[in-house]
ZAMARGU-4260 file (C-alpha; in steps of 0.2 Angstrom, whole numbers, plus 5000, padded with zeros to 4 digits):
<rodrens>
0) 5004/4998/4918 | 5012/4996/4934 | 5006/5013/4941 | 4990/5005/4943 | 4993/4992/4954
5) 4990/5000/4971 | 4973/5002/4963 | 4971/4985/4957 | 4976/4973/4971 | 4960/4982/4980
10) 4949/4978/4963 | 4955/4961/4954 | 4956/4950/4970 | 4937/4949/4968 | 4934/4931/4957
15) 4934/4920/4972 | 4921/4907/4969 | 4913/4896/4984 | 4914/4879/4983 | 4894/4871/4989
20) 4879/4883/4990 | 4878/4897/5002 | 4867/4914/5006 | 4869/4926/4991 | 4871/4943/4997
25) 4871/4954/4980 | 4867/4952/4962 | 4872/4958/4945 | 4859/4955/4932 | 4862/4935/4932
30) 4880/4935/4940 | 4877/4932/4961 | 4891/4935/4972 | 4888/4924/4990 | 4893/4924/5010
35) 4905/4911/5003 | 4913/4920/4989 | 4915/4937/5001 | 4923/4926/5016 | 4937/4918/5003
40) 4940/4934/4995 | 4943/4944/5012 | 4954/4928/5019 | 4966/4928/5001 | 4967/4948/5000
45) 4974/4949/5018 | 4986/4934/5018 | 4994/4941/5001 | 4992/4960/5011 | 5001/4951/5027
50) 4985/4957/5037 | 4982/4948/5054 | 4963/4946/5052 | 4961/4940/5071 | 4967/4960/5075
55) 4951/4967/5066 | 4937/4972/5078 | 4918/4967/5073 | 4914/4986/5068 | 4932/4985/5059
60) 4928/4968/5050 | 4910/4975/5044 | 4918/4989/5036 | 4928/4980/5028 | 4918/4967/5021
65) 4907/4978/5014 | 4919/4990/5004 | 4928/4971/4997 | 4908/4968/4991 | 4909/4984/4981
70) 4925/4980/4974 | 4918/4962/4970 | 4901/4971/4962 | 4915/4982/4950 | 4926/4968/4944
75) 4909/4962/4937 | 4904/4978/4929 | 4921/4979/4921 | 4918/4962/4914 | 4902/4964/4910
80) 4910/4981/4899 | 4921/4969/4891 | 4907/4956/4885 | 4914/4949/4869 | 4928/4956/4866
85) 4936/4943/4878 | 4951/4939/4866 | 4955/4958/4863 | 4958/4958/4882 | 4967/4940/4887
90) 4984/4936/4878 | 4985/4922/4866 | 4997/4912/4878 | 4983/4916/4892 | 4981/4897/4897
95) 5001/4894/4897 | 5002/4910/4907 | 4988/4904/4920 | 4996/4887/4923 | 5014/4895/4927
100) 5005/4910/4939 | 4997/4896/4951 | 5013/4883/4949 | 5025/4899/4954 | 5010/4904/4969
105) 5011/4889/4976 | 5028/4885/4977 | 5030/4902/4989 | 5031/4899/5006 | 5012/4895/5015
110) 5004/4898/4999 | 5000/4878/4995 | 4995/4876/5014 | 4985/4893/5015 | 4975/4888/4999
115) 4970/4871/5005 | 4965/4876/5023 | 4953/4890/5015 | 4948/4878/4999 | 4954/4891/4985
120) 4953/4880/4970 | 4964/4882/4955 | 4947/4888/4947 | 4948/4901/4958 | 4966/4907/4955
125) 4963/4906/4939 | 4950/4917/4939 | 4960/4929/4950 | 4975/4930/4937 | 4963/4932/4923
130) 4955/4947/4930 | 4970/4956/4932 | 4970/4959/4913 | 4952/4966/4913 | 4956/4978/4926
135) 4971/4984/4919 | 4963/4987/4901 | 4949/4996/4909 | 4962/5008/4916 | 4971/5011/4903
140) 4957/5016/4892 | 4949/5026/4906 | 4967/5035/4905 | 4966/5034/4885 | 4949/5046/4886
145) 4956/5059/4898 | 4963/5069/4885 | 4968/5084/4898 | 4977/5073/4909 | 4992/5082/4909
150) 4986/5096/4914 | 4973/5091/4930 | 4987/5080/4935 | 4999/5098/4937 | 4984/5107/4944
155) 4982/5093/4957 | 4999/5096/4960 | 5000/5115/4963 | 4982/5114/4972 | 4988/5100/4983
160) 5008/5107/4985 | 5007/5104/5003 | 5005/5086/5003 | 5020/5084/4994 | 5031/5095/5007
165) 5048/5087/5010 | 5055/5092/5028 | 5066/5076/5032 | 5087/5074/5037 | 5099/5059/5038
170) 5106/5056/5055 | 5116/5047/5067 | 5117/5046/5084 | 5128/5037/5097 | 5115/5027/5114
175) 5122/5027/5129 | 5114/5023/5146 | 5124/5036/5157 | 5126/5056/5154 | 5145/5056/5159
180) 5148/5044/5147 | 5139/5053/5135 | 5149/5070/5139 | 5165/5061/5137 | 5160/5054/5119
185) 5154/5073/5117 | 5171/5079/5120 | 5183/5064/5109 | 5171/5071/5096 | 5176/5090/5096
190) 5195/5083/5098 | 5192/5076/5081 | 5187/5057/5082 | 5177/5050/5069 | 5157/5048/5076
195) 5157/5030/5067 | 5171/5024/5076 | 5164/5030/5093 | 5147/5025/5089 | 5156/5006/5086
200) 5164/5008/5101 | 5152/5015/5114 | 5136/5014/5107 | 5122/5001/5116 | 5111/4999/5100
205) 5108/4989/5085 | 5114/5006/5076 | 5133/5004/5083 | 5137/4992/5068 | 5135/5004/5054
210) 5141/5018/5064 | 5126/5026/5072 | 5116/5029/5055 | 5098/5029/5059 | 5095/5032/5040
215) 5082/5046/5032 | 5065/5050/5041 | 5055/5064/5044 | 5045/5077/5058 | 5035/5063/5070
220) 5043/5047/5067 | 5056/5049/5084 | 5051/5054/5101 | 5051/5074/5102 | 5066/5076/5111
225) 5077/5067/5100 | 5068/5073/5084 | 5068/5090/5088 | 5086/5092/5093 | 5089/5083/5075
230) 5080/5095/5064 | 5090/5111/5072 | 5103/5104/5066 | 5111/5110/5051 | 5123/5096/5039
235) 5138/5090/5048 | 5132/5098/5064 | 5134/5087/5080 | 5123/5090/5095 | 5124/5091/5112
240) 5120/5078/5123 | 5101/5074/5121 | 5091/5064/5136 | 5076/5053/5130 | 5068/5038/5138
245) 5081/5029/5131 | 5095/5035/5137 | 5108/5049/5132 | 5113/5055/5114 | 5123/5062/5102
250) 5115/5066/5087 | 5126/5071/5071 | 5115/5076/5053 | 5125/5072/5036 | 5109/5078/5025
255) 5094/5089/5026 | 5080/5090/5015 | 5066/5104/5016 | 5055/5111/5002 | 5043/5101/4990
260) 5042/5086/4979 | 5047/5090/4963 | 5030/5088/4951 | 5042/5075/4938 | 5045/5067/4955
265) 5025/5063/4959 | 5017/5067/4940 | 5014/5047/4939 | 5007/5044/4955 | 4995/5058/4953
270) 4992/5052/4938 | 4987/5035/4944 | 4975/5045/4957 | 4967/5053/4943 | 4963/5040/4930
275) 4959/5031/4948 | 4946/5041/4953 | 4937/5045/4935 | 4937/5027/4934 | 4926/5026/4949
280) 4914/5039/4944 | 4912/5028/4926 | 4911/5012/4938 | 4897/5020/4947 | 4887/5026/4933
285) 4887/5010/4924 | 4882/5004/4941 | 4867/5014/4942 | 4860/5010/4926 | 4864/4991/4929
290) 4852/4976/4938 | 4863/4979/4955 | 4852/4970/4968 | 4858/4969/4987 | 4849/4955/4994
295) 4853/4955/5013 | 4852/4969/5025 | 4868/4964/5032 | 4875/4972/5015 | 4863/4986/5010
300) 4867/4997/4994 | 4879/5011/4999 | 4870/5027/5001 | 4872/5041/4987
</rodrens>
């Protein structure tokens, strides 16, 4: 079920336990989740993210701490769903699965030294890689019930066509610092020299080494002068000289690509969207009819 883990690193990092006895912030009939227990999970979801915490604003940060609460408040309701039937949902090898999953994490780089700054027990991790397989199997019976799947996934596709508009090219160019220059390359080109070798030759960027290729990319990833002299052009079409802040180029386009995502190409990650949101709604009522209890007014319940 690997179409599901987007959805799951923002759900099954939520088992982080604190070590001593802190404020408790929300419960869940007799399961409470503390300051403590918030704080390790927002510190281990960003390093294994690569977020820079320090770069979050206070406003930022309280956004985020409250939406990694509700997350937490679901992992629970998803276990609570699965209240004895623990051995349907963890393998039988479970313990000799746990013990290779935190001797393979720590031997990555920072990951030993990260977990004993923050205090992340192996208790912890262990609780981490066992939710994973609650998560999971609560997906894929939300997907097992949604009979009509097929067909909401293709209606989200036509009704949402635009999002998956494709208007992109593959280019190269050839940087250099003066327009004479540039006009002199421009000409060695129409006399039937090959771009790459000029690009090696003449050009002042990292790009020169593969012979000018800036790769794929589409509309609003380069400056607009560059970008928009490269979607004029057609394939194998080289362009005049183009001024940017940078200096002067040559832009040749090997490849262009306009129309729309194929519905085969983004069926599953619709799909994933789907059984994503239905599983949220189902989240959410169970929540409702559970003993969910916010106890600080630093975390209130989200209003409906």
């Amino acid at each position: 079920m690997k179409k599901f883990m987007a959805i799951m690193l923002l759900i099954v990092l939520v088992s982080l336990t604190a070590c001593g006895s802190d404020s408790k912030i929300v419960s869940i009939g007799d399961k409470t989740i503390t300051e403590s227990e918030l704080g390790k999970y927002l510190e281990w979801s960003a390093f294994i993210q690569g977020i820079d915490l320090t770069q979050i604003t206070e406003e930022g940060m309280t956004v985020i701490k409250s939406q990694m609460l509700e997350d937490m408040i679901s992992i629970e309701i998803i276990k609570g769903h699965y209240n004895g039937k623990e051995s349907e949902i963890l393998p039988e090898t479970i313990e000799e699965d746990t013990n290779k999953f935190i001797e393979e994490a720590k031997k990555m780089d920072g990951v030993k030294e990260f977990l004993e700054e923050k205090g992340i027990t192996d208790d912890i991790l262990k609780e981490f890689f066992r939710n994973q397989y609650y998560t999971l199997a609560y997906f894929e019976e939300i997907e097992s019930g949604m009979t009509t799947l097929e067909e909401d996934s293709k209606a989200y596709y036509e009704s949402n066509k635009e999002s998956f508009k494709i208007d992109e090219v593959t280019a190269s160019h050839i940087l250099v610092e003066k327009e004479d220059l540039a006009k002199e390359i421009l000409q060695k080109l129409k006399a039937g020299e090959k771009f790459e070798d000029l690009a090696a030759q003449y050009g002042t960027d990292a790009t020169k080494d593969t012979g000018g290729n800036l790769g794929t990319f589409g509309k609003g990833r380069m400056i607009k002068e560059f970008e928009d002299a490269a979607f004029a052009l057609q394939p194998g079409e080289i362009s005049d000289v183009v001024k940017t802040q940078f200096g002067y180029h040559i832009i040749m386009v090997s490849d262009k690509n306009q129309g729309y995502r194929t519905y085969d190409d983004v069926k599953e990650s619709i799909k994933s969207t789907l059984v994503g949101e239905e599983a949220q709604k189902q989240i959410e009522a169970i929540k409702a009819e559970s003993n969910v209890e916010y106890l600080t007014e630093e975390y209130p319940a989200p209003k409906a």
